[in-house]
C-alpha positions in Angstrom: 15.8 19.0 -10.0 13.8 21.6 -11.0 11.1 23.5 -10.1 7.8 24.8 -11.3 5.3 27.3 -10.4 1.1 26.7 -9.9 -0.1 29.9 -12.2 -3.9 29.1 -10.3 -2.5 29.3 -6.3 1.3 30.3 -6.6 2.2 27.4 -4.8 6.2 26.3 -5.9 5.9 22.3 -6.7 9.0 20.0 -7.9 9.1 19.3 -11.4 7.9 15.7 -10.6 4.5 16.5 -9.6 1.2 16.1 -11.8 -1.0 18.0 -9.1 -0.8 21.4 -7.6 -0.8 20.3 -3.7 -2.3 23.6 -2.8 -5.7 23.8 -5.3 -5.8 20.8 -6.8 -4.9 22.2 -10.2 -3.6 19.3 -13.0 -0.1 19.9 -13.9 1.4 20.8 -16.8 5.3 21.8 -16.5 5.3 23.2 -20.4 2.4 25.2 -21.2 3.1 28.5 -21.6 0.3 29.4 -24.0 -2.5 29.6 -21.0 -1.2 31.4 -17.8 -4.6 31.8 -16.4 -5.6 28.0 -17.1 -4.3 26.4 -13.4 -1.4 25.0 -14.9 2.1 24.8 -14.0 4.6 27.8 -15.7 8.0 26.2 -16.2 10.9 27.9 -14.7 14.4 27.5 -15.9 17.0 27.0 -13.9 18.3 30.4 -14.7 16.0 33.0 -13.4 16.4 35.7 -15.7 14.8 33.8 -18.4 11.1 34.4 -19.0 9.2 32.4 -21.6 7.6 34.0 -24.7 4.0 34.1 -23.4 2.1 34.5 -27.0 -2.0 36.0 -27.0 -4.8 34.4 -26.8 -5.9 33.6 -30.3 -9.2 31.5 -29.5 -10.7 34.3 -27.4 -12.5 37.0 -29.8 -11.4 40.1 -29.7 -14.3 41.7 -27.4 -12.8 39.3 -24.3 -9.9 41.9 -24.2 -12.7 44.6 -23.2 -12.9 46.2 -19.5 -16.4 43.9 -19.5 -14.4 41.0 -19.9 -10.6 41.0 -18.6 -8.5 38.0 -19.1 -8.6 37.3 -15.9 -12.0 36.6 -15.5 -11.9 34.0 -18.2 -13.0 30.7 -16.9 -9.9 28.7 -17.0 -8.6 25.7 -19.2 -7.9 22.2 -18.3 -9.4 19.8 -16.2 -11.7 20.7 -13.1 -8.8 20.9 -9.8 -9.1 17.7 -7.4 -10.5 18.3 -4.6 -9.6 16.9 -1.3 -13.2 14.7 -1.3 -12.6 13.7 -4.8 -9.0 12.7 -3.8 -10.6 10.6 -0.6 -12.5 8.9 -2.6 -9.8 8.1 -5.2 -8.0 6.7 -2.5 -11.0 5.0 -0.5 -12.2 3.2 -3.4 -9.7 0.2 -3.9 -10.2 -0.4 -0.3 -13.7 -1.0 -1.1 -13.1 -3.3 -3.9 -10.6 -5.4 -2.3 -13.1 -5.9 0.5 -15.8 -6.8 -2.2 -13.2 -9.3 -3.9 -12.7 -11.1 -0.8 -16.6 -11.5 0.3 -17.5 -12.6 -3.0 -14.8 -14.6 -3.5 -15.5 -16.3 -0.3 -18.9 -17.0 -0.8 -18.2 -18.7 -4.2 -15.5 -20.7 -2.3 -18.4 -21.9 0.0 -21.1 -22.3 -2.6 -18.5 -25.0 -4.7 -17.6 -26.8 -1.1 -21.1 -27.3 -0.6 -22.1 -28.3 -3.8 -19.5 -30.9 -3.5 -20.3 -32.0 -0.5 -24.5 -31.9 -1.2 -23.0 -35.1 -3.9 -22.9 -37.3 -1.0 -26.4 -37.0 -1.0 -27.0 -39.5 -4.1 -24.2 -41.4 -3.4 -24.5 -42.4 0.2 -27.9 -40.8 1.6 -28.8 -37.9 3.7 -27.3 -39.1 6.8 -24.1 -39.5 5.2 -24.7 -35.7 3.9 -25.4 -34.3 7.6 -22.7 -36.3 9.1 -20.3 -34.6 6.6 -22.0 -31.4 7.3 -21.1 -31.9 10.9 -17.9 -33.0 10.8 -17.1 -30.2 8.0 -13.4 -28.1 8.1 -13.6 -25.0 6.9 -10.4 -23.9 6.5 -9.8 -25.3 3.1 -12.2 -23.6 2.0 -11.1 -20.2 3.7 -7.4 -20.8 1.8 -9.4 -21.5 -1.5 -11.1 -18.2 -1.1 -8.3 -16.3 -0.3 -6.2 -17.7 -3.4 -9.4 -16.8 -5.7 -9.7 -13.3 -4.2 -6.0 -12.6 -4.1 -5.8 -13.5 -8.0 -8.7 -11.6 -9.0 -7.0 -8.5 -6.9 -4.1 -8.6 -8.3 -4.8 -8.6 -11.7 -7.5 -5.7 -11.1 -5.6 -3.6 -9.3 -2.1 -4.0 -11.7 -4.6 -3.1 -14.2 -6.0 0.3 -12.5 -2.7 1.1 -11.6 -0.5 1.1 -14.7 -3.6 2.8 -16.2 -3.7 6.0 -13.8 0.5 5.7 -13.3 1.0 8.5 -15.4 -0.6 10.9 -12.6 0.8 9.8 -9.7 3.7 11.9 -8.6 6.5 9.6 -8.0 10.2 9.5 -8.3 12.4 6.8 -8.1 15.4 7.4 -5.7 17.8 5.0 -4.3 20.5 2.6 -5.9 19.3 -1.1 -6.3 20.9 -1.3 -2.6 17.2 -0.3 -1.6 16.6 -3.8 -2.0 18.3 -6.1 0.2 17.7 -2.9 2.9 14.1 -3.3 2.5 14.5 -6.9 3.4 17.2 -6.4 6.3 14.5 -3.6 7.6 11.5 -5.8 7.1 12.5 -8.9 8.8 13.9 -7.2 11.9 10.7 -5.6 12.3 9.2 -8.9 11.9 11.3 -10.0 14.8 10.7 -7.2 17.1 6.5 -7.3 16.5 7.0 -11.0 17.5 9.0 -10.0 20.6 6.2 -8.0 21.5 3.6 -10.2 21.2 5.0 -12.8 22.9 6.0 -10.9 25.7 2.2 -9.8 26.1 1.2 -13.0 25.4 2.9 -14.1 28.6 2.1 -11.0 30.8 -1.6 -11.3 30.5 -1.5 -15.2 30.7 -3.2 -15.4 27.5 -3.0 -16.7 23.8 -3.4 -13.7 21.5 -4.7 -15.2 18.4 -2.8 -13.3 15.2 -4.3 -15.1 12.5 -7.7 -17.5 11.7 -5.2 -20.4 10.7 -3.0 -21.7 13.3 0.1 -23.3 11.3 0.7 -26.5 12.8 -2.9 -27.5 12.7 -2.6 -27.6 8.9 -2.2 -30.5 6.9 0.5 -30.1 4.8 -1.5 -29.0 1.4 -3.1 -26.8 3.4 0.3 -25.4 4.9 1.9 -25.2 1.8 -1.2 -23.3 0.1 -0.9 -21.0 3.2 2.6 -20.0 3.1 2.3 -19.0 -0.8 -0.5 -16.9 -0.4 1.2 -15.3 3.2 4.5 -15.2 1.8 3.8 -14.1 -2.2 0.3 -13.6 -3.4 -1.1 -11.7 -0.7 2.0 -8.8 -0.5 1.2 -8.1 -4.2 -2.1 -8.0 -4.0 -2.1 -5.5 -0.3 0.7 -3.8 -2.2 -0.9 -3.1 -5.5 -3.8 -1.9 -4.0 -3.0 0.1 -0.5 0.5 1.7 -1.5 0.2 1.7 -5.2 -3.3 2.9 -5.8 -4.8 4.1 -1.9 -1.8 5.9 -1.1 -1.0 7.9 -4.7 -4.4 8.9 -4.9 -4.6 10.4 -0.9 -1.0 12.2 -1.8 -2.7 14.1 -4.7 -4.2 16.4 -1.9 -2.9 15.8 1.0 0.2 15.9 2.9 2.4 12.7 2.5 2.1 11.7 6.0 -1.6 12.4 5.9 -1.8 10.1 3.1 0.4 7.7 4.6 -1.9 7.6 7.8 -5.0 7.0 5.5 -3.6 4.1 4.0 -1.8 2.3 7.1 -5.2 2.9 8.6 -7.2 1.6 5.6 -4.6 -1.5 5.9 -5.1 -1.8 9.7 -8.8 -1.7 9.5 -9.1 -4.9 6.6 -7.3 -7.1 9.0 -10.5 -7.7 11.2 -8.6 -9.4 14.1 -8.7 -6.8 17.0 -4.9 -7.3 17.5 -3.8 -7.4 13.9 -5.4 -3.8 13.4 -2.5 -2.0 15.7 0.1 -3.6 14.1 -0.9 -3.8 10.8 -1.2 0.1 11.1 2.4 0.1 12.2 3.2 -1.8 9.1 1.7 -0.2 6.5 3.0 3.4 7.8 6.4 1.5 7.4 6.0 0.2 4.1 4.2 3.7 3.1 7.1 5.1 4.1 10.0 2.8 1.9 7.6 3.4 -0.8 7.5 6.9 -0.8 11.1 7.1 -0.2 12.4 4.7 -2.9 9.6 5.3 -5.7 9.5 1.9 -5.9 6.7 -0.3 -5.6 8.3 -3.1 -6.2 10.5 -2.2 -2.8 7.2 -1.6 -0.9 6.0 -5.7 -1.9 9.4 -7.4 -1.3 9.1 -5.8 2.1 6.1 -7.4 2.9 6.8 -10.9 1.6 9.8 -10.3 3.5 7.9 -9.2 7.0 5.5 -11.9 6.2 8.2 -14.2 6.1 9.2 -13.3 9.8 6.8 -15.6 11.3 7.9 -19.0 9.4 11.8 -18.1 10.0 10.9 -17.9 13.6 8.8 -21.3 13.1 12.0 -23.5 11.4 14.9 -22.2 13.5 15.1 -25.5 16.1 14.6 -25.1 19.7 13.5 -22.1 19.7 11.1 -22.5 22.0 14.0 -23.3 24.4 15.7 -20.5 23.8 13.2 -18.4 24.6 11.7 -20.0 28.0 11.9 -16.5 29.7 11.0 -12.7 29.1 14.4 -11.3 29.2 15.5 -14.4 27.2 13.2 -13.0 24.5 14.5 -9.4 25.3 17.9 -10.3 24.8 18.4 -12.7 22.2 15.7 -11.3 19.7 14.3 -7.8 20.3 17.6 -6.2 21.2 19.7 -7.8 18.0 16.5 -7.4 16.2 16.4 -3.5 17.0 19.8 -2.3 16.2 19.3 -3.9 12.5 16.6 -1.9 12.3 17.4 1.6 13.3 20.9 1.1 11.1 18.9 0.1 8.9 16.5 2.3 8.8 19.1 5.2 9.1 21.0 3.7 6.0 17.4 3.5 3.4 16.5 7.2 4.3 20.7 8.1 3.7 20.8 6.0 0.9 17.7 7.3 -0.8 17.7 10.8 0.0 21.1 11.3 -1.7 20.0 9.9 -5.0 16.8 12.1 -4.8 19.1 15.4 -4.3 21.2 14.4 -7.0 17.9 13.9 -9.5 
């Protein structure tokens, strides 16, 4: 790997990089012709090589005078980022995924109604008010999340392959990244559910996780809910929060400032008081395989595979027997569940910080 030099700051960035951490400047590892533009000077591995630096040709010859020095040229290239501009970057496909979802919703509602306001020429107003009444919204919560999680997705795949080319990532890690992620995911799925439940039964109280309680679905609705949980949803969360929030906060900011931004971002969306802490927890996770592997596509397995957690948990039989008691719990789930994870864990950083060192 090689390095390069910020000719605005000074500041030494990795070859990889397309902003100057430091001041913002844009990067540009081979331009040699503008040393007082904010660009990034190449340097070769071997240090006694220093590249021709040729004169200015588009400044007029009185620019050379004592009134004029090249230094006080103003320089070339885009304006730096700024740490603001760089917050907003990353603020702003928060904002439109909350925007999606809202309006998506209230379409969802508008068509329900409509449908349901046909009863009124078919079978009279009472009929209309007793359906009013007796009305379920929860299909029409699934139908609005499958309309906003489309529209996400193919927004934010759009935004992000078209500003890819100035995000500063690196891929790192052998395909073995993969079935990691998954190992790493699940177990933490295990252990947040340990914890939950183990609340759950100290405060003598049912923590609602989620607006849809699984076995109160019909099975449509089920079904629906477990592809946008397990599928739709992680590539939409994904797209948006690692690939787009989290690129655009690491333009300025430190990575784990960005990563905090983000996980918090990701918390905050949630809305249910005790979704927000762990949600948080999650996305620093995620952030994290992300940043380590380069891959996005390692950052949404993940989270199908956390998501998937919860319905494991729900198929294995008798598992509510198994589990009558806290140390039950303790024992049989958070403890196996908690090893997995820190070899885990310990194995992804190994794995990927290798192929990084060799790159």
């Amino acid at each position: 790997m090689h390095y390069i030099t910020c000719n605005r700051c000074g500041t030494q960035l990795s070859s990889d990089d397309k902003f100057c951490m430091n001041c913002g400047a844009q990067v540009t590892p081979y331009a040699p012709y503008a040393p007082n533009a904010g660009y990034a000077q190449y340097q070769p591995p071997n240090s006694g090589y220093t590249p021709y630096q040729q004169p200015y040709p588009q400044y007029p010859p009185y620019a050379y005078s004592t009134t004029y020095p090249p230094y006080a040229m103003p320089p070339y290239g885009p304006k730096p980022l700024s740490k603001g501009r760089a917050f907003w970057r990353g603020t702003l496909p928060v904002i439109l995924f909350l925007v999606l979802q809202v309006v998506a919703t209230l379409v969802a509602l508008l068509v329900s109604v409509m449908a349901e306001f046909t009863i009124v020429f078919n079978e009279g107003l009472e009929a209309f008010l007793n359906a009013l009444y007796n009305y379920d919204p929860t299909s029409t919560v699934l139908n609005g999340l499958l309309l906003s999680t489309t529209m996400s997705i193919i927004l934010f795949s759009i935004m992000y392959f078209k500003q890819k080319d100035t995000f500063s990532i690196r891929q790192a890690g052998s395909p073995v990244v993969f079935p990691l992620a998954i190992l790493l995911a699940i177990a933490g799925s295990f252990m947040l559910t340990t914890v939950l439940s183990v609340i759950q039964n100290l405060l003598g109280t049912d923590l609602l996780t989620s607006g849809l309680e699984f076995e109160d679905l019909s099975i449509e609705q089920a079904v629906l809910s477990m592809i946008l949980v397990v599928f739709l949803v992680p590539v939409a969360e994904e797209i948006c929060f690692r690939g787009l929030s989290q690129n655009h906060f690491h333009k300025r900011f430190s990575f784990w400032a960005a990563n905090c931004l983000q996980a918090g971002f990701f918390g905050l969306v949630h809305g249910v008081p005790i979704q927000i802490g762990y949600a948080f927890l999650i996305g620093l996770l995620i952030g994290w395989m992300y940043h380590k592997s380069g891959r996005l596509s390692v950052a949404i397995i993940a989270h199908m595979a956390f998501n998937s957690g919860g319905y494991i948990l729900e198929f294995i039989p008798n598992i509510d027997k198994v589990f009558d008691s806290i140390e039950q719990q303790m024992l049989y789930l958070f403890a196996p569940s908690l090893l997995v994870f820190i070899a885990t864990l310990f194995i992804f950083a190994k794995t990927t910080l290798r192929k990084s060192m060799e790159n």
